[in-house]
N, C-alpha and C positions, 0 to 999 in steps of 0.2 A: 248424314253428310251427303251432298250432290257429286255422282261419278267424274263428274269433271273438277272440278275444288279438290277431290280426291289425288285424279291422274295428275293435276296441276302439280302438287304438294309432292307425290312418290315419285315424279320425274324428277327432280332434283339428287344428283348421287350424296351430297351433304346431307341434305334431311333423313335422306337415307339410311347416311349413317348415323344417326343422332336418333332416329328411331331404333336403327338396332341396337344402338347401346341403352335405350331407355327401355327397352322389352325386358333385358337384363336387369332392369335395378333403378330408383329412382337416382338421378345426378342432378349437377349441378352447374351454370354453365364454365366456369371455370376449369372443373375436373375433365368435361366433356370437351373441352378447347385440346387440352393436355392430350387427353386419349388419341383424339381423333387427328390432331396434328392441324387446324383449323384457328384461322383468328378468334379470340371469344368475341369481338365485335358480331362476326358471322354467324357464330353460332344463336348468339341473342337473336339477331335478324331472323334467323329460321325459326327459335323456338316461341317467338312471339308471331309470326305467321300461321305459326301451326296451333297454337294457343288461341289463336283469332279464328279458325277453322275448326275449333274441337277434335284435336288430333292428339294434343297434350292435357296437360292442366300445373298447375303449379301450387305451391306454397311455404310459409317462409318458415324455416327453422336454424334454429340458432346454431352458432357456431362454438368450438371451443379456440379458435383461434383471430377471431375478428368478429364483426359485425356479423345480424343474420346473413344467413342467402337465400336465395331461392330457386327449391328445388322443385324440378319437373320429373312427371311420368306421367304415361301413356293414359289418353283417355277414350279410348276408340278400340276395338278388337271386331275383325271384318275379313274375307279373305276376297280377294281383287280376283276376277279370270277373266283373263285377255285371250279369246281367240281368234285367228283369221287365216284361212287355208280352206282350199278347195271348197269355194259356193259359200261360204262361213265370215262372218265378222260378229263377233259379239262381246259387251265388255257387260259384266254383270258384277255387283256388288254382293256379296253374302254376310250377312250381319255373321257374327260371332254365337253359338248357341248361350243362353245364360248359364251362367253359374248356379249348383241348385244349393240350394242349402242346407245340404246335409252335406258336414264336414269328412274329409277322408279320414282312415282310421290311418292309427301308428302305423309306417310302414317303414322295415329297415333299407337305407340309402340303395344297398347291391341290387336287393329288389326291386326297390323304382328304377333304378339305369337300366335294369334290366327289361323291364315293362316298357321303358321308355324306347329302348330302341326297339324294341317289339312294335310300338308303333308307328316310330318313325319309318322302317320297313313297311307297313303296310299304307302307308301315304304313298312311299314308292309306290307298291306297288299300283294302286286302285289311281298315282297319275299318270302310269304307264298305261293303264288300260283305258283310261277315258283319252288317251290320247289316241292309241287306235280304234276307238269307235268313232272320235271324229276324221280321223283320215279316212276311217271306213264310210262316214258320211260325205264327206268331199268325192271320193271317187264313185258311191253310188248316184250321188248328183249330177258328175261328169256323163256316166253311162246314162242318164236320163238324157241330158243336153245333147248328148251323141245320134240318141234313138229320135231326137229331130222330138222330142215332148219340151214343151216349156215347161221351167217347173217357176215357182212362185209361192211365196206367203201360204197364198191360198189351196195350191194342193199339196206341198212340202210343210207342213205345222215347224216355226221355231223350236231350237232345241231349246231344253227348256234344262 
């Protein structure tokens, strides 16, 4: 998917929330009007843009109370960083790592929450620290521009 189709699609606070509720669980647009407090007119509109951009996917399964529907979930996993501060503008896309194929073993529920925020802590943490290496990079940029050195592409390498 093109960073811009991207930022086009996640700037909207609606899709927004229709993606976070589709990360949860494949829906329906009906159900997702409901949740989200949103016209189901709107909601179509989104999930067929987003479906036009490969961001969802859909298909139809039947109802026990009407006609089929059609239900959507998520077809894109990616994580967006947007930086800009001090000498810095960068918006980078990072694909999703694959999924491997070898399934997880039984694990009892306490113990994945448990893991789980195990992890989620450490997200914290390692965004707190990427984000003081780049204020650390903005202000060693500053003292460079200060010392009367141009700095540039060419002697500053992009962060990568």
């Amino acid at each position: 998917m093109d960073i811009d189709d991207l930022l086009s699609i996640v700037e909207n606070p609606t899709r927004r929330r229709i993606l976070e509720a589709l990360v949860n669980g494949p829906s329906y647009p009906l159900r997702l009007s409901k949740e989200l407090g949103v016209s189901q007119q709107a909601v179509m509109k989104n999930l067929v843009l987003m479906e036009r951009n490969g961001m969802v996917t859909s298909y139809r399964e039947s109802s026990s109370m009407g006609p089929d529907r059609t239900v959507y979930v998520p077809s894109a996993a990616f994580t967006l960083v947007v930086d800009m501060q001090g000498g810095m503008f960068s918006v980078r896309l990072l694909p999703a790592c694959e999924d491997e194929d070898e399934p997880f073993s039984p694990i009892r529920t306490e113990e994945a929450m448990e893991r789980i925020a195990e992890i989620d802590a450490e997200i914290e943490e390692l965004e707190r620290r990427r984000s003081e290496l780049v204020r650390e990079r903005g202000r060693l940029l500053s003292a460079v521009d200060g010392a009367g050195m141009k700095t540039g592409r060419a002697e500053i390498p992009p962060r990568r």
